[in-house]
C-alpha positions in Angstrom: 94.4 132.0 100.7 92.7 132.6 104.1 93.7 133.7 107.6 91.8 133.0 110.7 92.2 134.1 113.9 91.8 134.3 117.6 92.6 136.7 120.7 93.6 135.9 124.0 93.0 137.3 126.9 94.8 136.5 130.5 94.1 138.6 133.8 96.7 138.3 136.6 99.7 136.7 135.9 100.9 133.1 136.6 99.2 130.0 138.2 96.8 132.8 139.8 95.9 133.9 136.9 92.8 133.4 134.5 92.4 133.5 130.5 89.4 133.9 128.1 90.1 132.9 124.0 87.7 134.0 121.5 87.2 133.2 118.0 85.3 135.7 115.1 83.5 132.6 114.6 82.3 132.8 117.7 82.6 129.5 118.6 85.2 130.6 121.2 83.5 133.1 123.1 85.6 134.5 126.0 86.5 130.3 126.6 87.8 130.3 130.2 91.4 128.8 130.4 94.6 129.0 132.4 96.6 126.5 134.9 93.6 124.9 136.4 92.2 124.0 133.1 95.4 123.3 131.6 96.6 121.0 134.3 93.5 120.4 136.5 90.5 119.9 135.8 88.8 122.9 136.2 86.2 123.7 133.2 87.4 125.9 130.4 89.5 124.9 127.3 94.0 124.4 127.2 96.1 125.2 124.4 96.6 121.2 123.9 93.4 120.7 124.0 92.7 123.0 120.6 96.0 121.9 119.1 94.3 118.2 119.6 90.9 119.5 117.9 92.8 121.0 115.4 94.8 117.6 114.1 92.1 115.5 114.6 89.4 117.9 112.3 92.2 119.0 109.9 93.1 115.4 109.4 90.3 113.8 109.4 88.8 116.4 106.5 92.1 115.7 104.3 91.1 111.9 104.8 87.6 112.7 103.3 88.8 114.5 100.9 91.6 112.0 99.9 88.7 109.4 100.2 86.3 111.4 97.7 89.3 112.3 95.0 89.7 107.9 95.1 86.1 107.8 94.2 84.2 106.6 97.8 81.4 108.6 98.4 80.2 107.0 101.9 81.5 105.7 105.1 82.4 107.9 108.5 85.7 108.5 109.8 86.3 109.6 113.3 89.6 110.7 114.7 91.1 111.6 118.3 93.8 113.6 118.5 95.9 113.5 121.9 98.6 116.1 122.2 101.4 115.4 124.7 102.8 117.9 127.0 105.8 117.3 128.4 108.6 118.9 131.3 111.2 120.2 129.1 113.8 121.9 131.7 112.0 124.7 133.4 109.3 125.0 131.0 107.1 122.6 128.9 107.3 121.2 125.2 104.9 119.2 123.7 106.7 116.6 122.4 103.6 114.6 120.3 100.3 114.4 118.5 99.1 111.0 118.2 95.8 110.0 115.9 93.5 107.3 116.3 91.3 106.9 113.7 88.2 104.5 113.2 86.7 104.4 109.8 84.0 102.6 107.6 84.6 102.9 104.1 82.5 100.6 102.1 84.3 98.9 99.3 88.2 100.2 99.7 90.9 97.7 101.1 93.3 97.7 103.3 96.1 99.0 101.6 94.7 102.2 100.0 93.0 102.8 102.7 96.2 103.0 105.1 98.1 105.2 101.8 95.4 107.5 101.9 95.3 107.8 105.6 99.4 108.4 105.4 99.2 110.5 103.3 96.3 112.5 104.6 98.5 112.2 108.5 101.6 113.3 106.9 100.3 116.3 104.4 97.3 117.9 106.3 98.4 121.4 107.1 98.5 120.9 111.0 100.9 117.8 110.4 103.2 119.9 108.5 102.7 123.0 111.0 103.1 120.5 114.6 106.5 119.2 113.3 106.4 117.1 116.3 106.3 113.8 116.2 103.1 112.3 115.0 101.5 108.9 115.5 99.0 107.0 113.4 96.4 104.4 114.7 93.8 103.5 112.4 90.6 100.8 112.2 88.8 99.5 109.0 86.0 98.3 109.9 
């Protein structure tokens, strides 16, 4: 159906080395990344840090839809994503995605809410492409 992409970039090689993504969208425009802003703090973007952006927006739009198909119409739904990395031998694995979701949804209860947001958690495509293990917080207010 569609195919996006992006390019990277890395100069040097190693913890000395430096990175630039960019997107066709341009909303990655040579993005500085590489060790320091993968494990410091130095400014510039990480690949956990996108894989994060990417769960939280491609669930959180599978909620709205889900929401709209139910027949709600209003509300706000706000989700942070945070993507673990983790030592795995000599290299790194990241071992989770956890979602925390706060939401205002005028006139749904509890229970559909929480199938909907299951669903939406367990079927977006990112869920299904992570296939690592996936945590669900959620808040009605």
């Amino acid at each position: 159906m569609t195919t996006r992409t992006a390019t990277a970039r890395y100069s040097g090689f190693g913890k000395a080395g430096k990175g630039q993504l960019t997107s066709p969208s341009g909303v990655l425009e040579a993005t500085p990344y590489g060790f320091n802003t993968r494990f410091g703090d130095e400014k510039g973007t990480n690949p956990e840090e996108l894989i994060a952006a990417a769960h939280a927006g491609c669930f959180t739009m599978a909620l709205s839809f889900a929401l709209a198909k139910a027949g709600f119409d209003e509300g706000t739904l706000e989700t942070t994503a945070a993507v673990k990395l983790e030592q795995d031998g000599a290299g790194f694995t990241i071992t989770r995605s956890d979602l925390k979701l706060r939401a205002e949804v005028p006139g749904i209860d509890r229970a559909q809410f929480e199938a909907l947001a299951r669903d939406a958690e367990a079927n977006c495509p990112v869920s299904k492409l992570l296939q690592a293990e996936i945590g669900l917080e959620w808040e009605l207010a």
